[in-house]
C-alpha positions in Angstrom: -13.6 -8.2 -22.0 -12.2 -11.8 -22.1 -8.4 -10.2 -23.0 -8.3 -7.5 -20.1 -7.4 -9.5 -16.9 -8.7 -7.4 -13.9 -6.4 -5.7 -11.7 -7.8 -6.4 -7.8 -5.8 -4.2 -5.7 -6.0 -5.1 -2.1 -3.3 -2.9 -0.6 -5.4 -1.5 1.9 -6.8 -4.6 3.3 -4.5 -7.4 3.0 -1.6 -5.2 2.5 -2.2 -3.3 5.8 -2.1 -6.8 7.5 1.8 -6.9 7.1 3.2 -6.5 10.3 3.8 -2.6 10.9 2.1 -1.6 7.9 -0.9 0.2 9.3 -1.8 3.4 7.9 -4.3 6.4 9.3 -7.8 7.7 6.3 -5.5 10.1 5.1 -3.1 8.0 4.3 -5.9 5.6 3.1 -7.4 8.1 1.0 -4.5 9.4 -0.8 -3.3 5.8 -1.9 -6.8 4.7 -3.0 -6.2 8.1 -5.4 -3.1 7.1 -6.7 -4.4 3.6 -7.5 -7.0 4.9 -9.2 -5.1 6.7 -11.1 -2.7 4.0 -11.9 -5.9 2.5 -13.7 -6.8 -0.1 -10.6 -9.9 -1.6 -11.3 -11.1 -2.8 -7.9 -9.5 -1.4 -5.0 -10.3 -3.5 -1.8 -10.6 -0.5 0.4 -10.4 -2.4 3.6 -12.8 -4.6 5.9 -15.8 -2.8 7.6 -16.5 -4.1 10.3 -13.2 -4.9 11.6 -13.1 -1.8 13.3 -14.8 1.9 12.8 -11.1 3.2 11.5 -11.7 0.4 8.7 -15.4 1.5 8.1 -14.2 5.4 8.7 -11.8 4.7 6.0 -13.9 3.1 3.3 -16.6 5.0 3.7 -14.4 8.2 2.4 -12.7 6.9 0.2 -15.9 5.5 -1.9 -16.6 9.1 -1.4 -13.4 10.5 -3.4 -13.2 7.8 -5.9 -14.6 8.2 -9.3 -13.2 5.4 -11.8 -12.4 2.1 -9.6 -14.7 0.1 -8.0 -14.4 0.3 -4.4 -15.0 -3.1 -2.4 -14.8 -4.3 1.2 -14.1 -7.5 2.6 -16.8 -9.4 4.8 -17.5 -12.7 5.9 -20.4 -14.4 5.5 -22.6 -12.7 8.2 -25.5 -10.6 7.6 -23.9 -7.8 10.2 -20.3 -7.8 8.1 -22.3 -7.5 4.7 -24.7 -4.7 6.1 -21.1 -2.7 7.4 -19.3 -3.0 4.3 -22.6 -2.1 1.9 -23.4 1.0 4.4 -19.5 1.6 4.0 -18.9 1.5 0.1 -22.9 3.3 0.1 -21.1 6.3 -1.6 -19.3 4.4 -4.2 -20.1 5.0 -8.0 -18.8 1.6 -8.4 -19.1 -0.8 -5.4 -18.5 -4.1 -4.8 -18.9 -6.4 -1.6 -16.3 -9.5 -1.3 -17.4 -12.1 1.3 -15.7 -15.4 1.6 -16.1 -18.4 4.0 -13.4 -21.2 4.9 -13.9 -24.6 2.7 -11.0 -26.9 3.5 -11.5 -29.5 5.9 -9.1 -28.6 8.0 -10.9 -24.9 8.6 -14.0 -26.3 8.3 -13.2 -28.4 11.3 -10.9 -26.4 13.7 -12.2 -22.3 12.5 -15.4 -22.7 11.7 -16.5 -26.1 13.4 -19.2 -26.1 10.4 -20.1 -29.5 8.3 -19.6 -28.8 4.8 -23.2 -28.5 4.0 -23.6 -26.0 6.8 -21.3 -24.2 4.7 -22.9 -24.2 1.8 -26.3 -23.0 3.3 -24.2 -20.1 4.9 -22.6 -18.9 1.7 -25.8 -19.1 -0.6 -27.5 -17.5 2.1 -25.0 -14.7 2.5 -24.5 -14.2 -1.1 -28.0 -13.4 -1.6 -28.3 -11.2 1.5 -25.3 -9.5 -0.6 -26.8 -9.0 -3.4 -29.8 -7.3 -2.0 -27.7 -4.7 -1.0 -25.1 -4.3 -4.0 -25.5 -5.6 -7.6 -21.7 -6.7 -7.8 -20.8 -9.6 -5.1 -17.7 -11.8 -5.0 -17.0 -14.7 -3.3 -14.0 -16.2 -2.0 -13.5 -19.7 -0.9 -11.1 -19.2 2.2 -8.0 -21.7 1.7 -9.3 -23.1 -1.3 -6.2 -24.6 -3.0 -6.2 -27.0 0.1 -9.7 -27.7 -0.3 -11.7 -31.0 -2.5 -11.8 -30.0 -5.7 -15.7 -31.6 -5.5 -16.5 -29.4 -2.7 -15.1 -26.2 -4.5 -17.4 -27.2 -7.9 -20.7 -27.4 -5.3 -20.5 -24.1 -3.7 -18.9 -22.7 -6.6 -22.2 -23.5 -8.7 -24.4 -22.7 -5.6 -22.8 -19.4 -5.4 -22.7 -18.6 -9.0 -26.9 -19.3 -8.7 -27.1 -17.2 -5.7 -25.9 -14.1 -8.1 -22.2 -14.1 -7.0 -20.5 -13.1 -10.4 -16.5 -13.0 -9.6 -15.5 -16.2 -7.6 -12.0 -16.1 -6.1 -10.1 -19.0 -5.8 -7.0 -18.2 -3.0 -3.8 -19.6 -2.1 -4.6 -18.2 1.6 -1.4 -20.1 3.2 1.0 -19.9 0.0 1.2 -23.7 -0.2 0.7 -24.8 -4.0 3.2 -24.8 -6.5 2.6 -23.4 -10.4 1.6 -26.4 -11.6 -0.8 -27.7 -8.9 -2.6 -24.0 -10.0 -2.5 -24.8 -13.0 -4.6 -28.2 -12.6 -6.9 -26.4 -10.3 -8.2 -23.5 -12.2 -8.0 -25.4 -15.4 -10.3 -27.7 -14.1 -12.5 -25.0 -12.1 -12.5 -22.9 -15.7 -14.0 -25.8 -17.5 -16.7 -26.5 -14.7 -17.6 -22.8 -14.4 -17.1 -21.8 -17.6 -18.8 -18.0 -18.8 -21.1 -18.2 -15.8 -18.3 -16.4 -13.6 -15.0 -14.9 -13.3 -12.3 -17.1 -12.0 -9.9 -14.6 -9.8 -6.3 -15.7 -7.9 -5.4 -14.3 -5.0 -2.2 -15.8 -3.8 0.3 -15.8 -0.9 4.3 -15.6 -0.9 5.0 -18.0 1.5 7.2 -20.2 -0.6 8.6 -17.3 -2.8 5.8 -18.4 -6.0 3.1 -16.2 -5.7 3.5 -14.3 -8.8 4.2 -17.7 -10.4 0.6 -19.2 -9.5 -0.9 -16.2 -10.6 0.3 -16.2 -13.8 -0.3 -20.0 -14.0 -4.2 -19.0 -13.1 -3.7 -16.7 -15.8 -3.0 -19.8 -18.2 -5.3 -21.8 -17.3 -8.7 -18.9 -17.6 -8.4 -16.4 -14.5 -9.5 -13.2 -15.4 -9.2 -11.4 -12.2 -5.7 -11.1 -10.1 -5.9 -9.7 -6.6 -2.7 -8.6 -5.6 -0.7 -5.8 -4.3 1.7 -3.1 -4.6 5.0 -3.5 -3.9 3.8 -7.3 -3.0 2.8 -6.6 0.8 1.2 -8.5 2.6 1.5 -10.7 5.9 3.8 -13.3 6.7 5.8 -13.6 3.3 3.4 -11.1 1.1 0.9 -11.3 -2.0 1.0 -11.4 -5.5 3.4 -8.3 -6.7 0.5 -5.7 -9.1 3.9 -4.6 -10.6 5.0 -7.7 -11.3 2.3 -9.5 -12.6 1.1 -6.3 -15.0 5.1 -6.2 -16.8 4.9 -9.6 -16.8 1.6 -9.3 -19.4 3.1 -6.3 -21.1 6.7 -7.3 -21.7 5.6 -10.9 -22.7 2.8 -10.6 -24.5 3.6 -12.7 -27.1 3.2 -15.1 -24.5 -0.7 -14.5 -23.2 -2.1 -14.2 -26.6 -3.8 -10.6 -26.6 -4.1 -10.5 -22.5 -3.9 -7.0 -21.3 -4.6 -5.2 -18.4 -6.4 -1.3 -17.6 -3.4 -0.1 -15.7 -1.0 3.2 -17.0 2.6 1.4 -16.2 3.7 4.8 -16.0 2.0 5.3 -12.6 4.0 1.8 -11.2 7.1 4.1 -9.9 5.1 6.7 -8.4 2.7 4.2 -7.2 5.5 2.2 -5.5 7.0 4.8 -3.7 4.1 6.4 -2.0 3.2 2.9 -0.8 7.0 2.8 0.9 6.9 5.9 2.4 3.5 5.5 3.7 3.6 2.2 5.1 7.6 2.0 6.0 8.2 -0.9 4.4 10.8 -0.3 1.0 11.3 -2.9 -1.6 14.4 -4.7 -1.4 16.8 -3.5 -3.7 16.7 -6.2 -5.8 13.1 -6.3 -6.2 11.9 -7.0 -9.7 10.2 -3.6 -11.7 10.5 -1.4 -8.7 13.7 -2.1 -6.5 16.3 0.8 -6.6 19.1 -1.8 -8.5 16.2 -3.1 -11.0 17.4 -0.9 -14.2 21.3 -1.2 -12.5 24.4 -2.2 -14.3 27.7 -2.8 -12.4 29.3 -5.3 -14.2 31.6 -4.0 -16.8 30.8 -6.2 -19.7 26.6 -5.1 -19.0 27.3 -1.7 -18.9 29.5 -2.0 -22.2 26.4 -3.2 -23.9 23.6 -1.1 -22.3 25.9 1.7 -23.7 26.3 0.1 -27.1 22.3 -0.4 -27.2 20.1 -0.6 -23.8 18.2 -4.0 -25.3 20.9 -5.9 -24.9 20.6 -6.5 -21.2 17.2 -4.3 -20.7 14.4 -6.4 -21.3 12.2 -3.4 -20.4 12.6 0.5 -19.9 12.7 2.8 -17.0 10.4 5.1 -18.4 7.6 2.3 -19.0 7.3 2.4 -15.1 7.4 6.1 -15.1 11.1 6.0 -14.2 13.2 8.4 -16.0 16.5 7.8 -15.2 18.1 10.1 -18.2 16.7 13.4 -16.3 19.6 13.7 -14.5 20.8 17.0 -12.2 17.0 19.5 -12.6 15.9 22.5 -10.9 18.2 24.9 -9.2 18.0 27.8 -6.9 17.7 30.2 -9.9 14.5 28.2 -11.1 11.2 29.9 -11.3 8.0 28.6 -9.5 6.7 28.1 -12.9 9.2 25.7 -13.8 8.9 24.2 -10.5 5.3 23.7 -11.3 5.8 22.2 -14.6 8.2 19.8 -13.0 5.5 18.8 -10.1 3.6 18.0 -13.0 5.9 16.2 -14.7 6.7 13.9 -11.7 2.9 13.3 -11.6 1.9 15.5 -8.9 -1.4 17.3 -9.0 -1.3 20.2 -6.2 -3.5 23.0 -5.8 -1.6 26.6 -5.7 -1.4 27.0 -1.8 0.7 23.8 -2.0 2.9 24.5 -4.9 4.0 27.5 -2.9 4.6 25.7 0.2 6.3 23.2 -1.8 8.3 25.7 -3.5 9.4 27.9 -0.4 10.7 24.0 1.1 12.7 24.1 -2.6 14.1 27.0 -2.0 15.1 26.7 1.3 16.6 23.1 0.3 19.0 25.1 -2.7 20.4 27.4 -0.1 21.9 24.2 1.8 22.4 21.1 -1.0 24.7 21.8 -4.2 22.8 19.4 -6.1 19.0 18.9 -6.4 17.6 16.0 -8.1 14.2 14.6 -9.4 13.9 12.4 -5.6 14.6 15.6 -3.4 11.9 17.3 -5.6 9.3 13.9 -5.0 9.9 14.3 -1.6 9.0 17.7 -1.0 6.1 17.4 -3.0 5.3 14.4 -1.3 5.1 15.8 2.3 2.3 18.5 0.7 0.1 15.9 0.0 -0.2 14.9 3.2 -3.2 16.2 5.0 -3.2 15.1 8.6 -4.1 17.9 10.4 -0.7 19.8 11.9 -1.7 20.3 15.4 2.5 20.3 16.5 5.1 21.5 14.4 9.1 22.5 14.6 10.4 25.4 14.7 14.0 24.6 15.7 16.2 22.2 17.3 19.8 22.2 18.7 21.4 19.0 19.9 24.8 18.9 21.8 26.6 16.5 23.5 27.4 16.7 27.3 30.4 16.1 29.4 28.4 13.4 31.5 28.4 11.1 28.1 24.8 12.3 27.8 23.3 14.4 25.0 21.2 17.5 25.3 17.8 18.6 23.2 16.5 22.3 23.5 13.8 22.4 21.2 11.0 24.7 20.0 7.9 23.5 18.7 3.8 25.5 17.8 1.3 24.4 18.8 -1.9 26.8 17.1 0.9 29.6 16.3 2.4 29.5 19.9 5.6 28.7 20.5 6.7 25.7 23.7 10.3 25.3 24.3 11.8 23.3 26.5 14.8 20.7 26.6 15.9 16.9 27.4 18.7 15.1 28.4 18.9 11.7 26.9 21.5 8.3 26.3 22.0 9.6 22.5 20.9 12.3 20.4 17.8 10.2 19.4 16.7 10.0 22.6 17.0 13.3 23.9 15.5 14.9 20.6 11.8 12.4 21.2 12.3 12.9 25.1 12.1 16.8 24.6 9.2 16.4 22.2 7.4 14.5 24.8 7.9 17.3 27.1 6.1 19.8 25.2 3.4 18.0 23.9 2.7 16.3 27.3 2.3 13.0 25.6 4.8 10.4 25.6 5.7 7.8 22.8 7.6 4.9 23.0 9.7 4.2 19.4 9.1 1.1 17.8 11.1 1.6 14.7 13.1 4.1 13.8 14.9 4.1 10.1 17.5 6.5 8.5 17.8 7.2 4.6 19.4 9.2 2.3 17.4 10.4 -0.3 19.4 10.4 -3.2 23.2 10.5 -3.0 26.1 13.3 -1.6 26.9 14.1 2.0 24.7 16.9 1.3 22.4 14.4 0.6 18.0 15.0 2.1 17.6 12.5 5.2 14.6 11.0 5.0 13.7 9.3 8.7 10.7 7.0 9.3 9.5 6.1 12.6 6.8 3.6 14.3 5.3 5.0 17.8 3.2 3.1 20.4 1.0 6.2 22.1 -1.2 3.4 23.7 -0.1 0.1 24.9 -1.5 -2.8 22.7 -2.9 -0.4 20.1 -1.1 -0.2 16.6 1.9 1.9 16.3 1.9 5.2 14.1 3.7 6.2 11.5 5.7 9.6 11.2 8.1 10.8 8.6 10.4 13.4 8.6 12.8 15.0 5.4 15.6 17.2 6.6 19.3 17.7 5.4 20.3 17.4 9.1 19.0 14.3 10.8 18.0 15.5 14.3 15.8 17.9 12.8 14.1 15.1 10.9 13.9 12.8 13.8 12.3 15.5 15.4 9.8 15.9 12.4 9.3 12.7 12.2 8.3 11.5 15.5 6.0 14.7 15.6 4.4 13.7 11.9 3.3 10.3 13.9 2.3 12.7 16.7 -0.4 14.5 14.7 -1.6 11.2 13.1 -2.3 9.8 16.4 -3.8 12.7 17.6 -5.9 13.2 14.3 -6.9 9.3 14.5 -7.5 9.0 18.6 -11.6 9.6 18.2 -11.3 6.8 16.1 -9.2 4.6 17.9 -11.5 2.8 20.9 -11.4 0.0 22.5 -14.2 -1.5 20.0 -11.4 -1.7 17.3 -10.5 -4.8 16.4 -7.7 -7.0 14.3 -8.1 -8.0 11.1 -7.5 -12.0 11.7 -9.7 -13.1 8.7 -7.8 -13.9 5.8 -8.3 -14.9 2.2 
């Protein structure tokens, strides 16, 4: 076990911190899937008692998973470490992470604690922990800012108190590679086979990936990290990144592997951008849309002649396959759509294949060409299960002489049809105004993005919004996938409808913010 480095995927807690990144149980539940699938080996699920959402959340998804270990975040006090063990309670595998602040500066100004005082907490905590679960981590809160001789004592306190993973985190993204280096070499040798040494580090100064794989070096055998690197402020450690990194230069890490099935990266990816919003630059290393590009003449000359001259790696080890080309047409079969579901990595049960299919072949009646994204992106909105209290039936937009545009649109609500229409200063704004009307609830849009699924003017548009229902409560997410772009506006804006509507018994005024941070 000394060779497989531990994927800690923490997507759904520290990755949900990223400003706009929120995302409802369904959402929740269907990512913590896919990870497991992708071969994940501890999925931080969230932190209990931040909120009931958070607890809501964990609490189903240890229900649904059956592989990864599923974990929540706590601090160390006795009422967080009873909320997240009640949470993960239907876990197979369960694990509860609590940390505590031990640089001086967060001793002082956070926590207002003497050092010792600290140390009583943790051991204190840790054991309470381990009453309750038989796997405990423990995180020192901004630890590569605090005394390397205060780290060793409540590192060896904690390892005695039964924590067996202790994470060492770059919470404000402030060392550099080497400094890591220094730091775990130096914690590896003091704790030796007692523990295991995990990183868990912040982008701040564009390194993350860096310090993990210098923590790597020097005897880490955990990395917590996540996908697409989200994260607040700058991000975490990129899971994409880091796993390539071991698998393309292994000659490097001398027999260091991890559990996770690179061919579940792309997928993985993708579902995380169109959940949360937030798409990888293009440029972004493994899973950015120009990673496996070649514009320059003399690159593509070579990738033609033989890909390894400029591809250090290939599409398909990400589960990429960029040789598939033009695929399924309006002559094609619902068996061959099936297979090709399949093939894409979707796992549907017959009522949604059908669904899917009857989108497909509405879809070939308008677009010339269908490719392997269009297809993703019909099954995609299938495996979506927020309840769909409002739906479209039809909208028309047209502009007016006054310089004002015009929404008649026609929505169910349980099988019955609402129409009614809206004038507005654009046809954005007349298209959510006119929703509003029907539903009797009003939004107000946050964010609202356009994209083309793959290219063509005949080309899907895929639309993603951010809606505030309730002032100072998080905005919700809706996506919509039309070829004309009113019509997935108006899907879109409706999808974040039924989420806040699915969500609102949940949603109190107990909830809180997640302002802990390791």
């Amino acid at each position: 076990m000394q060779n497989i480095i531990k994927i800690f995927d923490t997507t759904l807690r520290d990755g949900e911190q990223s400003p706009g990144a929120s995302m409802n149980i369904e959402e929740k539940i269907k990512i913590a899937l896919q990870l497991e699938k992708l071969g994940v080996d501890i999925i931080e699920a969230g932190f209990a008692a931040s909120s009931p959402g958070d607890f809501e959340a964990i609490n189903k998804i240890a229900q649904n998973l059956k592989k990864s270990c599923v974990c929540s975040l706590a601090r160390a006090m006795e009422k967080d470490i009873q909320a997240a063990s009640d949470a993960i309670a239907p876990a197979k595998n369960k694990r509860i992470h609590l940390f505590i602040a031990t640089s001086p500066i967060h001793m002082q100004y956070k926590l207002k604690m003497k050092p010792d005082e600290v140390i009583k907490r943790a051991v204190e905590s840790i054991k309470f922990a381990k009453s309750l679960v038989s796997d405990v981590e423990f995180s020192c809160e901004d630890a590569c800012r605090s005394e390397i001789g205060f780290l060793k004592e409540i590192l060896g306190e904690a390892i005695k108190a039964g924590a067996s993973t202790l994470n060492i985190p770059d919470t404000v993204g402030y060392r550099m590679p080497n400094e890591i280096g220094a730091i775990f070499k130096e914690l590896h040798e003091f704790v030796g086979d007692r523990a295991i040494l995990s990183t868990h580090c912040h982008n701040d100064l564009g390194v993350a990936v860096a310090n993990s794989i210098e923590a790597i070096k020097a005897g880490a055998r955990q990395v917590e990290c996540t996908i697409n690197g989200l994260g607040e402020r700058a991000g975490n450690t990129a899971l994409e990144e880091i796993v390539m990194i071991l698998k393309t230069r292994a000659d490097l890490f001398d027999g260091l592997s991890t559990n996770i099935n690179t061919k579940e990266i792309y997928s993985t990816s993708k579902l995380i951008a169109d959940v949360t919003g937030i798409s990888p630059q293009p440029n972004k290393a493994i899973v950015g849309k120009n990673a496996f590009a070649h514009e320059s003449g003399i690159h593509q000359d070579g990738v033609l002649k033989h890909k390894e001259t400029y591809e250090i790696m290939k599409p398909s080890d990400i589960g990429l396959d960029l040789d598939s080309g033009l695929i399924l047409g309006k002559h094609s079969g619902r068996a061959a759509f099936k297979d090709k579901a399949k093939l894409l990595g979707f796992v549907l049960n017959d009522d949604e294949i059908s669904k899917a299919f009857d989108n497909f072949k509405i879809l070939c009646d308008s677009k010339k060409e269908v490719f392997d994204d269009d297809i993703r992106e019909i099954l995609g909105e299938q495996t979506t299960h927020i309840p769909q209290i409002f739906s479209l039936n039809m909208i028309q937009v047209s502009a007016c002489s006054s310089g004002k545009y015009c929404a008649a649109t026609s929505m169910f609500r349980e099988n019955i049809e609402y129409s009614d229409s809206a004038l507005g200063n654009g046809a954005v704004d007349c298209v959510l105004k006119s929703v509003d009307r029907i539903s009797g609830i009003k939004g107000n849009l946050k964010e609202y993005k356009v994209e083309s699924v793959t290219s063509g003017k005949d080309a899907l548009a895929k639309v993603i919004v951010k809606v505030e229902f309730e002032p100072n409560k998080p905005a919700i997410i809706g996506h919509g996938l039309d070829i004309d772009t009113m019509s997935a506006t108006a899907k879109a804006y409706i999808g974040a409808l039924n989420s806040y509507l699915s969500m609102k018994d949940l949603i109190s005024n107990k909830e809180g913010t997640m302002l802990f941070n390791c």
